[in-house]
Every structure is written in structure tokens, then in C-alpha cells.
N, C-alpha and C positions, 0 to 999 in steps of 0.2 A: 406446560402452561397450567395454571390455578382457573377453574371458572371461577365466576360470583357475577352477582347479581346487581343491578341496577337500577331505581325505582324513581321516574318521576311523576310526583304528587299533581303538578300542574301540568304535562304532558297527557296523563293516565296512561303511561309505559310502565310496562315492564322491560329492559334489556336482560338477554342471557350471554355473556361474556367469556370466552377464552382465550386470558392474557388480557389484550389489546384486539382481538377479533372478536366483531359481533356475530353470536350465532342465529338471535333470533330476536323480534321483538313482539311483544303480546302486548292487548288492549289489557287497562285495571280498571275497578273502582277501588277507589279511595273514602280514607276518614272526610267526615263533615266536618262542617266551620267548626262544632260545638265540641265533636274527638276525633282532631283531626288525627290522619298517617304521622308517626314522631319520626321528625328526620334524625340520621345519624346511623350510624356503621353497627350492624347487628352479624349473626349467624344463626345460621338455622340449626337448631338444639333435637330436634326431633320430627318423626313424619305420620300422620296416621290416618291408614285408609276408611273409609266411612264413620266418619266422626259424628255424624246424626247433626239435626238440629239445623242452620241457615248456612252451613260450612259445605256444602255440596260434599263434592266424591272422594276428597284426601285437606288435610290440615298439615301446613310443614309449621312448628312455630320456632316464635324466633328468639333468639338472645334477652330479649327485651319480655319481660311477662305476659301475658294473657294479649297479646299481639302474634298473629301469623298471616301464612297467603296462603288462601284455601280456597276451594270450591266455590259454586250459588247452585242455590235454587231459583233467582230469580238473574237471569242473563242480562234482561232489560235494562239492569242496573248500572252494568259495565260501560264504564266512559264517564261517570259519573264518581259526584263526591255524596257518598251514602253510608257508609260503615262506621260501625264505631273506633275503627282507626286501624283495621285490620286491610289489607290489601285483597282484593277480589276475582276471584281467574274466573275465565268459563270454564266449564269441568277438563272438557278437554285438553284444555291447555295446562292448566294445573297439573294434570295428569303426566304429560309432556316433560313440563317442566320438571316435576319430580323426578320422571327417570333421565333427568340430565344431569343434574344435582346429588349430593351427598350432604349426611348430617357433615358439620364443617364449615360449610358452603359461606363465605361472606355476603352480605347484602346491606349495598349503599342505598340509603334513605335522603331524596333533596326533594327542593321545592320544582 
């Protein structure tokens, strides 16, 4: 089986997928009305652990430029539409999620 990823923008889900079996589901925040999350079929191109800055504990980004799903520093956030269009873990989970995933990894983007 292929994982890959799942993303909805108005849920604030994250799915983690293997095949047709869900493995897991994490709370996000997402992009704002003004940059929003771009929906559409990406890959994760790279991963990088303390990335400094509002990115919390790890940065996976994606296919798509200067868009990834990385870290917070601020937790409070998540469940919300807050980001400049980048997708939002608690550390923890981010953390998680990256060692489930590989660079490769597909990720679907909807509303």
C-alpha cells in the first residue's frame, strides 16, 4: 500500500492514509479568507527539523512553493483559519506524522 495525505480546509483535518485504510486523523489550522490553504494534489519535496521562526519543531514542504505543514508555537491556533496558507500541526503531531511519511508522500488539498 502507498500512504498519502489528506487535507480538509473546512473540516481542519488532517487524514494519514494507507491505501484505502485510515491511519490517523490530526486537528489543523489552515490559510485565512485573504491566503487561503490552495487546494490540489501536491508532494512533500523535503522535511526539516527546527526550522526557527512560527514553523514550530519540523517543516515538511510541499510540491507547491513556499507552502508546507509544519509546527506552532502558538497551539491555540489549531481548529482555526490563521496561516498564510500553510497547514498547522501541534508539534507533536507533526512530529508523528513525519515519521510516518516519506519525501514522495502525496497530499490531497479540498475544501
Amino acid at each position: 500500500m502507498v500512504r498519502w495525505i489528506d487535507v480538509s480546509t473546512s473540516k481542519h483535518q488532517l487524514k494519514l492514509f494507507d491505501g484505502n485504510r485510515l491511519l490517523r486523523t490530526y486537528p489543523i489550522a489552515v490559510g485565512k479568507i485573504l491566503s487561503p490553504t490552495p487546494s490540489g494534489t501536491y508532494t512533500i519535496i523535503n522535511k526539516q527539523l527546527h526550522p526557527g521562526g512560527p514553523f514550530g519543531v519540523l517543516w515538511m514542504g510541499l510540491s507547491k512553493p513556499h507552502y508546507g505543514i509544519h509546527g506552532t508555537n502558538n497551539p491555540a491556533s489549531i481548529g482555526r483559519n490563521v496561516s498564510h496558507g500553510c497547514i498547522r500541526m501541534h508539534n507533536k503531531d507533526v512530529l508523528e506524522l513525519s515519521s510516518r511519511v516519506s519525501i514522495g508522500t502525496r497530499v490531497v488539498i479540498h475544501k
